[in-house]
N, CA, C and O atoms as a GROMACS GRO file, in nm:
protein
  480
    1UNK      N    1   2.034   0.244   0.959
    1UNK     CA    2   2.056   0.136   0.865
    1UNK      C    3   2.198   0.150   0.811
    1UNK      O    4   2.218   0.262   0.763
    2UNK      N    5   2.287   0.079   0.806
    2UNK     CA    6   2.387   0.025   0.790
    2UNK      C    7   2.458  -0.009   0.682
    2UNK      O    8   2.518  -0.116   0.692
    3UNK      N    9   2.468   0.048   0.586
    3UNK     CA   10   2.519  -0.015   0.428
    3UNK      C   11   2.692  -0.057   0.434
    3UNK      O   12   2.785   0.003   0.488
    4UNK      N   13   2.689  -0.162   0.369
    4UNK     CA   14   2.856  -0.190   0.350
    4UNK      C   15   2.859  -0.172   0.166
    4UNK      O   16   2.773  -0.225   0.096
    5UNK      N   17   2.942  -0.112   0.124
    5UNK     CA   18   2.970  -0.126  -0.018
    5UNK      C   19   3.060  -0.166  -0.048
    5UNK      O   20   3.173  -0.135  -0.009
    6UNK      N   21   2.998  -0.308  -0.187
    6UNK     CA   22   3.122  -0.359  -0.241
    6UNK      C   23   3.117  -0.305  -0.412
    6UNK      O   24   3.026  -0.302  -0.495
    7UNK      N   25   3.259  -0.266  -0.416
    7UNK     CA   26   3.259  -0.224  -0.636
    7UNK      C   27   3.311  -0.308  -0.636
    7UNK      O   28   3.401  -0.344  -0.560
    8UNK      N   29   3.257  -0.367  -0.736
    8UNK     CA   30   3.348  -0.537  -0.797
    8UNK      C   31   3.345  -0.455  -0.967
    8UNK      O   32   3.272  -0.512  -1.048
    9UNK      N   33   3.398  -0.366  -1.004
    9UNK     CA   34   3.447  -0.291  -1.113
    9UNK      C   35   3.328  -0.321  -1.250
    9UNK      O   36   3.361  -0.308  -1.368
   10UNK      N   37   3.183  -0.364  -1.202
   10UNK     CA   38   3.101  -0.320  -1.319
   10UNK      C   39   3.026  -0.268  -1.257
   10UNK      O   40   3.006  -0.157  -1.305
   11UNK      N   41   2.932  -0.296  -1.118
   11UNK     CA   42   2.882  -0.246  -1.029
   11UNK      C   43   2.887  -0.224  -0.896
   11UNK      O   44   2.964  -0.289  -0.827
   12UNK      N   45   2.811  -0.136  -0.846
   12UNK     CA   46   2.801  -0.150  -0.659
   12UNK      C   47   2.683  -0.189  -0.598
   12UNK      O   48   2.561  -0.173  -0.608
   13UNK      N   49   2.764  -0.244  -0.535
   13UNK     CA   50   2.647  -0.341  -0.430
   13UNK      C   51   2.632  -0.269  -0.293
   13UNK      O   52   2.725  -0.231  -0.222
   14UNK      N   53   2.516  -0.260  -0.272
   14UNK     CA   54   2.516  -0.223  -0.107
   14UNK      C   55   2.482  -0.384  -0.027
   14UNK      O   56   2.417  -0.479  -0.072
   15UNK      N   57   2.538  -0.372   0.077
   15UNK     CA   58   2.491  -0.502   0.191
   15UNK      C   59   2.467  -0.428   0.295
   15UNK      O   60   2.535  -0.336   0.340
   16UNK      N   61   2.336  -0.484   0.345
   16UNK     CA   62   2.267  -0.453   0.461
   16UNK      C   63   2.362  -0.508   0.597
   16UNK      O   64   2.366  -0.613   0.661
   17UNK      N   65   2.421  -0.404   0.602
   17UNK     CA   66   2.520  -0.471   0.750
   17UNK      C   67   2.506  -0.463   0.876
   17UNK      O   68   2.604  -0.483   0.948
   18UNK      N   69   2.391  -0.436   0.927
   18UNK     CA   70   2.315  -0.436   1.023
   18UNK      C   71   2.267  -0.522   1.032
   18UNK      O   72   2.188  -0.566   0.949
   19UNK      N   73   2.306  -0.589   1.162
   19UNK     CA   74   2.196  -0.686   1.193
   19UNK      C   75   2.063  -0.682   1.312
   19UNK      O   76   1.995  -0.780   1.343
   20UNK      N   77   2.049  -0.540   1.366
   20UNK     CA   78   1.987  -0.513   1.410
   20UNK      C   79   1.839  -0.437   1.268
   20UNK      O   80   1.732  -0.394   1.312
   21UNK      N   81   1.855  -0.437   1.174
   21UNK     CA   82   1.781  -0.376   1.066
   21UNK      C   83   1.665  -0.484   1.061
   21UNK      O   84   1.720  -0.582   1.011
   22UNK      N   85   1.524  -0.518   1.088
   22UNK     CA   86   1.439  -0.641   1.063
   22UNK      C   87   1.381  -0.571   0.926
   22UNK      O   88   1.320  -0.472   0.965
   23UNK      N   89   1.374  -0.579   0.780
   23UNK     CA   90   1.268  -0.554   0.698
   23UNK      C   91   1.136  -0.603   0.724
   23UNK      O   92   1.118  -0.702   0.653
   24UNK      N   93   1.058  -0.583   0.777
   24UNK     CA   94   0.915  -0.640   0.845
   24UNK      C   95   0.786  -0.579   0.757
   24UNK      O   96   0.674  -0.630   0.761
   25UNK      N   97   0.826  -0.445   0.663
   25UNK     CA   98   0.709  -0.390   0.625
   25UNK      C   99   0.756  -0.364   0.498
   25UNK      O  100   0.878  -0.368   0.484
   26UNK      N  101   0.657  -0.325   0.363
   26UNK     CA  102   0.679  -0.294   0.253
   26UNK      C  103   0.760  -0.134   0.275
   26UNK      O  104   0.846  -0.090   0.199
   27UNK      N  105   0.712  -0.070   0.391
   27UNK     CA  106   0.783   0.083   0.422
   27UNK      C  107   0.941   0.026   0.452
   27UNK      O  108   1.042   0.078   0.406
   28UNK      N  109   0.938  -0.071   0.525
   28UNK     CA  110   1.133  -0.084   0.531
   28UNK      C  111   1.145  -0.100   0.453
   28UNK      O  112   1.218  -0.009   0.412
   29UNK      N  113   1.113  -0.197   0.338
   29UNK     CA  114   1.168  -0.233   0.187
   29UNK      C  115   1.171  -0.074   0.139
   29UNK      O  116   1.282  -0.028   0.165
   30UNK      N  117   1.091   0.017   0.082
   30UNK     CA  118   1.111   0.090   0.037
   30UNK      C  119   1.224   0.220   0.116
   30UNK      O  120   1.274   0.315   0.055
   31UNK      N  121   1.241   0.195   0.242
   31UNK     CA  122   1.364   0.310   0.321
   31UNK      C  123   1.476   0.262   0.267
   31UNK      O  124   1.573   0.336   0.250
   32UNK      N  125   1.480   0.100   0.224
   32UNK     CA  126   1.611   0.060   0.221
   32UNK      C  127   1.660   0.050   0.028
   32UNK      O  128   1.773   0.046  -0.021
   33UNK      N  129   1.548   0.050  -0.030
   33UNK     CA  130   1.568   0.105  -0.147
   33UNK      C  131   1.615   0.186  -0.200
   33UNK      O  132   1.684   0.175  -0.302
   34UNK      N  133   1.566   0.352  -0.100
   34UNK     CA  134   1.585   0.458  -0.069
   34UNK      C  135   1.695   0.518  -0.086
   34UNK      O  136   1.732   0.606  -0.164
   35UNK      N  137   1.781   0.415   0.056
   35UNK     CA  138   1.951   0.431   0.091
   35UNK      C  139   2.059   0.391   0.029
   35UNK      O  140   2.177   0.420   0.044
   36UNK      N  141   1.973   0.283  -0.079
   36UNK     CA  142   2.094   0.211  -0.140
   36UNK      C  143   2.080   0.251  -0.266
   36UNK      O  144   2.165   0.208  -0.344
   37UNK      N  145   1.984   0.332  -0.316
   37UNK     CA  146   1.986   0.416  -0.467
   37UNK      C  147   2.075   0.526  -0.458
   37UNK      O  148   2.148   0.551  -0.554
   38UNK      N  149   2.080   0.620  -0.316
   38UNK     CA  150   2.105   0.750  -0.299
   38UNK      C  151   2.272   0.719  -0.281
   38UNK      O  152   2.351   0.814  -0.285
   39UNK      N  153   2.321   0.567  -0.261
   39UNK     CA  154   2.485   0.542  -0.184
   39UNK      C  155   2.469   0.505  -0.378
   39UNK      O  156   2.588   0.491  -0.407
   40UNK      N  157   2.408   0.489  -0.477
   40UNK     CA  158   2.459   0.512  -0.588
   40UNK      C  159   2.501   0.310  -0.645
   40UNK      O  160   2.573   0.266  -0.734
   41UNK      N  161   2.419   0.245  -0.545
   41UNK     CA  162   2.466   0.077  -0.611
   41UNK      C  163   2.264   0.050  -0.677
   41UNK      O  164   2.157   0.109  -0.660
   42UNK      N  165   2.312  -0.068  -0.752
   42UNK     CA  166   2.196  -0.092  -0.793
   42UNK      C  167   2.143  -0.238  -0.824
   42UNK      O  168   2.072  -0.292  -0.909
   43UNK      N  169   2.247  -0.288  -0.662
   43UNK     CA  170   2.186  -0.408  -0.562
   43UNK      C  171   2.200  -0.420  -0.478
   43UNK      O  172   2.307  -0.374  -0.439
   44UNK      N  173   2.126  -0.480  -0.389
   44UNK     CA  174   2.167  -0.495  -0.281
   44UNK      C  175   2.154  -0.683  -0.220
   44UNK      O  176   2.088  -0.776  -0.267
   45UNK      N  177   2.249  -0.679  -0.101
   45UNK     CA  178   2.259  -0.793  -0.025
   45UNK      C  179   2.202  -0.766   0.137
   45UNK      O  180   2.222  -0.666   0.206
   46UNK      N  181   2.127  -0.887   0.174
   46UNK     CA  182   2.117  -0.896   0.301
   46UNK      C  183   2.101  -1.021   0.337
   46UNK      O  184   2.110  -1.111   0.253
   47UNK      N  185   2.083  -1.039   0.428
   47UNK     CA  186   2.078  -1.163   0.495
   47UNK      C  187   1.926  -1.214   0.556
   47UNK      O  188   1.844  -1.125   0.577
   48UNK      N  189   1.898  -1.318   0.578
   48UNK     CA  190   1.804  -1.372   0.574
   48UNK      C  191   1.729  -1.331   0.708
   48UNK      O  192   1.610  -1.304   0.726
   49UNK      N  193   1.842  -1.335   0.804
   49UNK     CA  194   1.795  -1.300   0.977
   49UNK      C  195   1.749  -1.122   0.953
   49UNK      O  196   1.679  -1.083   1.047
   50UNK      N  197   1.768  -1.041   0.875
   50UNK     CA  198   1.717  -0.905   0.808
   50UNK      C  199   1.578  -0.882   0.770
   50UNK      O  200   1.510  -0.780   0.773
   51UNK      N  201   1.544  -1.031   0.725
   51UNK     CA  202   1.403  -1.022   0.678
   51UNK      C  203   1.311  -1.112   0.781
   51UNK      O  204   1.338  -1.225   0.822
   52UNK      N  205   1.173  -1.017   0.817
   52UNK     CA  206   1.102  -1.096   0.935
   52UNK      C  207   1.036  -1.228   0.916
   52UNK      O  208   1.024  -1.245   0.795
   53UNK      N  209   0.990  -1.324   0.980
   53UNK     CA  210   0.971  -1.454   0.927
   53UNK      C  211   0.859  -1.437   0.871
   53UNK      O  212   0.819  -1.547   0.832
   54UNK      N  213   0.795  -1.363   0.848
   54UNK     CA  214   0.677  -1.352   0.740
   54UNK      C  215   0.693  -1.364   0.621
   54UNK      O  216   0.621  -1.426   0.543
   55UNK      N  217   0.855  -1.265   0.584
   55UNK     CA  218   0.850  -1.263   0.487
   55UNK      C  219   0.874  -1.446   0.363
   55UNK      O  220   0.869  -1.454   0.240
   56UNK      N  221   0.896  -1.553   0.464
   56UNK     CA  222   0.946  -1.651   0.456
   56UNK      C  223   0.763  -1.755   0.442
   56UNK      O  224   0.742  -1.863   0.387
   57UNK      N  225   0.668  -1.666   0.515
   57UNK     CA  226   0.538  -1.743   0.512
   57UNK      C  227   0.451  -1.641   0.386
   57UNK      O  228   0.402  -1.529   0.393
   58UNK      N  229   0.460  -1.737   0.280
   58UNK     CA  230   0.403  -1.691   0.109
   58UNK      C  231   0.249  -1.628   0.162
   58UNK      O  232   0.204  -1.525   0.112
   59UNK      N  233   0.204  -1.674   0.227
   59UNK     CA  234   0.035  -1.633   0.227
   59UNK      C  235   0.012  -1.524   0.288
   59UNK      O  236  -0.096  -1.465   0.284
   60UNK      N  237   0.140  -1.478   0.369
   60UNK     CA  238   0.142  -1.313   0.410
   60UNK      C  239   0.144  -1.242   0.330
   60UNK      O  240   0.074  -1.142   0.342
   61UNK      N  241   0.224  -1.261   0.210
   61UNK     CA  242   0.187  -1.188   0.100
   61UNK      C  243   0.316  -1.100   0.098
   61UNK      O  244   0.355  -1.072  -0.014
   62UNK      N  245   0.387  -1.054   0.201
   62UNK     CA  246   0.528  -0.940   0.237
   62UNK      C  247   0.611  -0.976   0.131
   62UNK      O  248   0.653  -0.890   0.054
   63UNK      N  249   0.644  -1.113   0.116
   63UNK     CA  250   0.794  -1.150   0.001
   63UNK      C  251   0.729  -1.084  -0.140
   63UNK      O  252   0.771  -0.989  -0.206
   64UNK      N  253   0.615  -1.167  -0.161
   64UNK     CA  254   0.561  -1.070  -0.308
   64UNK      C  255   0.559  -0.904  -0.309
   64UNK      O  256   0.611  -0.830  -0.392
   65UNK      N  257   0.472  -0.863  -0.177
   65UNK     CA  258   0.444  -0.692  -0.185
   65UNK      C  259   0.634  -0.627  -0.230
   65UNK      O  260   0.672  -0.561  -0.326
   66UNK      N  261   0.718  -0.686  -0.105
   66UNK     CA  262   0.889  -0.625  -0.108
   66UNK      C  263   0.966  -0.652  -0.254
   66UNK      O  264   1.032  -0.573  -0.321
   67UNK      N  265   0.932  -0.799  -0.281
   67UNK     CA  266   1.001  -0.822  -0.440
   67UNK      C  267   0.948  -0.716  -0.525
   67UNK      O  268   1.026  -0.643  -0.587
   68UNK      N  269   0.780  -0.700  -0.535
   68UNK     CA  270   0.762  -0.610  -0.651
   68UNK      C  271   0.795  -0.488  -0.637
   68UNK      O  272   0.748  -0.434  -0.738
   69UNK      N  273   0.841  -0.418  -0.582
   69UNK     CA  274   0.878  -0.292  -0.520
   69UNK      C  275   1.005  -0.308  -0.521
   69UNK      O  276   1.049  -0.210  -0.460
   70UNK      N  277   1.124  -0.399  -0.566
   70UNK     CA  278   1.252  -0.393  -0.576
   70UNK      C  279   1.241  -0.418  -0.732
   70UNK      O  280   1.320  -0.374  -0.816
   71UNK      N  281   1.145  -0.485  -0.753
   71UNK     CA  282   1.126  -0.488  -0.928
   71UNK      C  283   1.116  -0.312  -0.977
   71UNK      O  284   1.193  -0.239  -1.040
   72UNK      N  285   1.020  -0.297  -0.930
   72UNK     CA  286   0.938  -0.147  -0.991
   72UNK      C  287   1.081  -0.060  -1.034
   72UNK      O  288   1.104  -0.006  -1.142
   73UNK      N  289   1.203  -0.065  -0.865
   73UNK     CA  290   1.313   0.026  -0.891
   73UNK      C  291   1.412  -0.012  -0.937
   73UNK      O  292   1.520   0.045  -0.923
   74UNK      N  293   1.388  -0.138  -1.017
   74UNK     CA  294   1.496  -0.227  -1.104
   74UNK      C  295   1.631  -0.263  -1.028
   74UNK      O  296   1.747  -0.271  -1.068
   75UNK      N  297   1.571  -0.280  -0.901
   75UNK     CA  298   1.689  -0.296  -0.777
   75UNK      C  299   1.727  -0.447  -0.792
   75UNK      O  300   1.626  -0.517  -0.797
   76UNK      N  301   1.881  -0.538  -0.804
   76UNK     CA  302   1.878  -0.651  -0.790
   76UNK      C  303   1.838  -0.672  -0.686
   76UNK      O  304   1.785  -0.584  -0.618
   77UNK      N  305   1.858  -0.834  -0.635
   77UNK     CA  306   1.872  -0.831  -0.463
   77UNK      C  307   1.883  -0.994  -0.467
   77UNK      O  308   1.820  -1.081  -0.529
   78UNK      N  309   1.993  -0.997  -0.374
   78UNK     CA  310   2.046  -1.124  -0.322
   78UNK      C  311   1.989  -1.160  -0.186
   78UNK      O  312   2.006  -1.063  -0.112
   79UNK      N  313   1.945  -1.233  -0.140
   79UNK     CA  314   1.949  -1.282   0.025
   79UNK      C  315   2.013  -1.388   0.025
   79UNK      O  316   2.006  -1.481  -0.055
   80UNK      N  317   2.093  -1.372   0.137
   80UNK     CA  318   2.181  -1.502   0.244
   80UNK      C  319   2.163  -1.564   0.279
   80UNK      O  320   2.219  -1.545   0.388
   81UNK      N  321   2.101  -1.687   0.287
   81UNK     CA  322   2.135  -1.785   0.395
   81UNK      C  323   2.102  -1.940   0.386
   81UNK      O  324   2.121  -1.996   0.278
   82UNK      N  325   2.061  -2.003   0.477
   82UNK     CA  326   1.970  -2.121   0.465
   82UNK      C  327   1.856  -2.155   0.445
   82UNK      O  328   1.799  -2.198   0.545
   83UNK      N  329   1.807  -2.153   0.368
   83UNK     CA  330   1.716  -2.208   0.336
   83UNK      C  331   1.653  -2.346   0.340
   83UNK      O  332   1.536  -2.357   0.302
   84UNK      N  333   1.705  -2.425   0.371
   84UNK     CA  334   1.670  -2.569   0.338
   84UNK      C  335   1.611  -2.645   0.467
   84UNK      O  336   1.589  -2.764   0.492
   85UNK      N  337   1.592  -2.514   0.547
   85UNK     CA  338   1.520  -2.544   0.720
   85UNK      C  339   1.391  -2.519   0.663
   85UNK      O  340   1.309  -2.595   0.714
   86UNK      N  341   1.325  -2.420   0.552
   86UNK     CA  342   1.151  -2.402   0.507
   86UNK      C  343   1.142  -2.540   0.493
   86UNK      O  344   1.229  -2.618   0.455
   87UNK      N  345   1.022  -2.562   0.529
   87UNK     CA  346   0.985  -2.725   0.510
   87UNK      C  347   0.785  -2.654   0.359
   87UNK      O  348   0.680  -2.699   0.312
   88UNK      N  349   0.848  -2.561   0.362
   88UNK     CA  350   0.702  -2.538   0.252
   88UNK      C  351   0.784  -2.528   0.118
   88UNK      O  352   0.890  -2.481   0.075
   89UNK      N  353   0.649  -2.620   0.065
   89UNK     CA  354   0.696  -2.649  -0.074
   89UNK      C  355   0.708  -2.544  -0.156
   89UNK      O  356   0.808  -2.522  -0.224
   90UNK      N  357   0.608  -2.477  -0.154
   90UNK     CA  358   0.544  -2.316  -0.207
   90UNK      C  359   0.666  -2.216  -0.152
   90UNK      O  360   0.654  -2.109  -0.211
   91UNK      N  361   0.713  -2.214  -0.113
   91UNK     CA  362   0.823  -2.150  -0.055
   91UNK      C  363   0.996  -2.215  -0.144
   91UNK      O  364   1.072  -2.157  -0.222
   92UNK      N  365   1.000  -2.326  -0.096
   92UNK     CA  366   1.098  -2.386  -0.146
   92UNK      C  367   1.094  -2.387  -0.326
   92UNK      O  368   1.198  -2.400  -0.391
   93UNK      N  369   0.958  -2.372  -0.391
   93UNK     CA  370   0.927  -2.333  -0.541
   93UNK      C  371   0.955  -2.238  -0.576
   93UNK      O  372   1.040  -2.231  -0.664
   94UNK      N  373   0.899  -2.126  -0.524
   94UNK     CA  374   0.952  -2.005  -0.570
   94UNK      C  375   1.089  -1.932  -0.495
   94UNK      O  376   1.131  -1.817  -0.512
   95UNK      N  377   1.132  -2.020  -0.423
   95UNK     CA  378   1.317  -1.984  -0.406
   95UNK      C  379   1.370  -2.045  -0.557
   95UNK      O  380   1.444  -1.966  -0.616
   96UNK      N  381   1.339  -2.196  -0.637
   96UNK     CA  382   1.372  -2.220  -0.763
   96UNK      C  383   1.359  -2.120  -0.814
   96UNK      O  384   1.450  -2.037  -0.809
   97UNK      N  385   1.244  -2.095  -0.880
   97UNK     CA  386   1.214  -1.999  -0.912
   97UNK      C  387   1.298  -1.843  -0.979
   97UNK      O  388   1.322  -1.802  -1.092
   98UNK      N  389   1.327  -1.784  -0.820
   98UNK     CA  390   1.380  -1.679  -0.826
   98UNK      C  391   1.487  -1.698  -0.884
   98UNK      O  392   1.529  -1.627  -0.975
   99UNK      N  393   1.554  -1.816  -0.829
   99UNK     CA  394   1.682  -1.832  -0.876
   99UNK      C  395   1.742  -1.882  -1.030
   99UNK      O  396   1.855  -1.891  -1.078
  100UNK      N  397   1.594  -1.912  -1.085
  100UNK     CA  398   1.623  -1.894  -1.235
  100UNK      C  399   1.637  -1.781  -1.322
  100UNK      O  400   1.684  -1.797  -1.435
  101UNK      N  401   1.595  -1.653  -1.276
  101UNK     CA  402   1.563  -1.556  -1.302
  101UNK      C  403   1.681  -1.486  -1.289
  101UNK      O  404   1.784  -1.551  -1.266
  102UNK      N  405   1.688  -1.331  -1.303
  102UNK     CA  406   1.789  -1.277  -1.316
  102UNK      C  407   1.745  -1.135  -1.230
  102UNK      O  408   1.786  -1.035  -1.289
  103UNK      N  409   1.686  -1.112  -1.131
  103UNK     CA  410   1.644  -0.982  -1.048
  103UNK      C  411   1.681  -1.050  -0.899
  103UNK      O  412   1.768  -0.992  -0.834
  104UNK      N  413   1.607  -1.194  -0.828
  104UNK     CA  414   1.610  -1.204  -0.704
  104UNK      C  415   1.700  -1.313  -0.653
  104UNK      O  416   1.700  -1.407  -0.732
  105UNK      N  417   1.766  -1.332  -0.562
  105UNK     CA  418   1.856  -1.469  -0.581
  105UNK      C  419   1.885  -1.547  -0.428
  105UNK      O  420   1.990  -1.519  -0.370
  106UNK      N  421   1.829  -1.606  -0.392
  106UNK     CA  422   1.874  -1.695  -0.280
  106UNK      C  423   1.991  -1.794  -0.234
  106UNK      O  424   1.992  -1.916  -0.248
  107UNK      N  425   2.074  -1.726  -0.187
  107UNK     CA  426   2.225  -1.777  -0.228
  107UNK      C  427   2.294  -1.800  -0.041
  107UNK      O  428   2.270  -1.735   0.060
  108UNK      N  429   2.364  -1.896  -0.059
  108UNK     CA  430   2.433  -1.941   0.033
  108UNK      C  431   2.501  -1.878   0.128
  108UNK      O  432   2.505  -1.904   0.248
  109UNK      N  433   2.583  -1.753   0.039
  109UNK     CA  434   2.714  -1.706   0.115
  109UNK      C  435   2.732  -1.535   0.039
  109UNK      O  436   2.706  -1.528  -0.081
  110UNK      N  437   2.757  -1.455   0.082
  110UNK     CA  438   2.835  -1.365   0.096
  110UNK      C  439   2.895  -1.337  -0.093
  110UNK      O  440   2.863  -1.239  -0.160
  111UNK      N  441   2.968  -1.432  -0.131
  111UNK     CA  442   3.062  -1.446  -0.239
  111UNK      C  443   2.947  -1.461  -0.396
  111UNK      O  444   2.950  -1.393  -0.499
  112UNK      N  445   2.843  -1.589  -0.354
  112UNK     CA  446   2.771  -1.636  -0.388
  112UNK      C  447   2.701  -1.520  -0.462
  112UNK      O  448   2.675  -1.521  -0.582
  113UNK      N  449   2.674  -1.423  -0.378
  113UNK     CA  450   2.542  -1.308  -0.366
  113UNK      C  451   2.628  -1.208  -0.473
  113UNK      O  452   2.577  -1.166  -0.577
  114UNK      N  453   2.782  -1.173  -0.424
  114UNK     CA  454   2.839  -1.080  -0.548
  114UNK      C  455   2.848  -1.097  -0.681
  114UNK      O  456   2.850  -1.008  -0.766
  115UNK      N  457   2.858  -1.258  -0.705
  115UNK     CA  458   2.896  -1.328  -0.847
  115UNK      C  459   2.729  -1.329  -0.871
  115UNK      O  460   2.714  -1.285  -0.985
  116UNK      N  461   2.665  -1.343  -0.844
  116UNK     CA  462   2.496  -1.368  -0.843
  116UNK      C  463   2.482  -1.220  -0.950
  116UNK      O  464   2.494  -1.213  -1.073
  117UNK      N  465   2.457  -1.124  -0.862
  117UNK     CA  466   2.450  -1.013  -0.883
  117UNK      C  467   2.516  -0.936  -0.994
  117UNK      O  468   2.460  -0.861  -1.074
  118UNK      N  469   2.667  -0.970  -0.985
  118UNK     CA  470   2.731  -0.905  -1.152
  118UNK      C  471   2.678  -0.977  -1.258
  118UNK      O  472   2.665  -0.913  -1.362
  119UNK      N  473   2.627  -1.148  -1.259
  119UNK     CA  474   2.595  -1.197  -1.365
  119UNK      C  475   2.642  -1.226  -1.424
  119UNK      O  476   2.635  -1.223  -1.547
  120UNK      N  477   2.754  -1.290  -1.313
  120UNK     CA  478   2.843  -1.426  -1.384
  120UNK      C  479   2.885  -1.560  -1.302
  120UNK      O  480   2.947  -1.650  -1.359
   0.00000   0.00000   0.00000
């Protein structure tokens, strides 16, 4: 697994820079928790093609089991990408959702995900 780190001078961010990395199980969520507590940031970024399409189908239950388990370690976390291909409402709700909040954030781009994350 692959970390890129960015210090944007209040915190560090790890990004999942692998794109061979699939998060598919609550055990990857927690390896990658793991790596990015121990590299010393306390968020992380990845990208959407990172996470398996389950985690994208709500009734699997994976997006809830991985979020609460980035909650528990007070880990932020940004994901990348497009979104606006889910055609589920329940899906497309709690992307609002997250994104009102201040822990999970579904963001466009790269830039998006750093400004997301410092909390501004």
């Amino acid at each position: 697994m692959m970390l890129k780190l960015h210090n944007t001078g209040k915190i560090s961010i790890a990004e999942l820079a692998d794109p061979e990395t699939i998060i598919s199980s609550l055990q990857d969520a927690v390896d990658l928790l793991g790596e990015t507590y121990f590299s010393g940031c306390s968020s992380i970024i990845m990208k959407e093609e990172n996470l398996h399409p389950d985690f994208f189908r709500l009734h699997t239950k994976l997006a809830g089991d991985i979020l609460q388990k980035f909650s528990n370690y007070q880990m932020k976390l940004a994901i990348v990408g497009d979104f606006s291909k889910y055609q589920s409402k329940s899906l497309q709700e709690f992307i609002g959702e997250s994104n009102r909040g201040n822990r999970v954030f579904f963001v466009s781009n790269i830039e998006e995900a750093i400004l997301k994350l410092r909390g501004t």
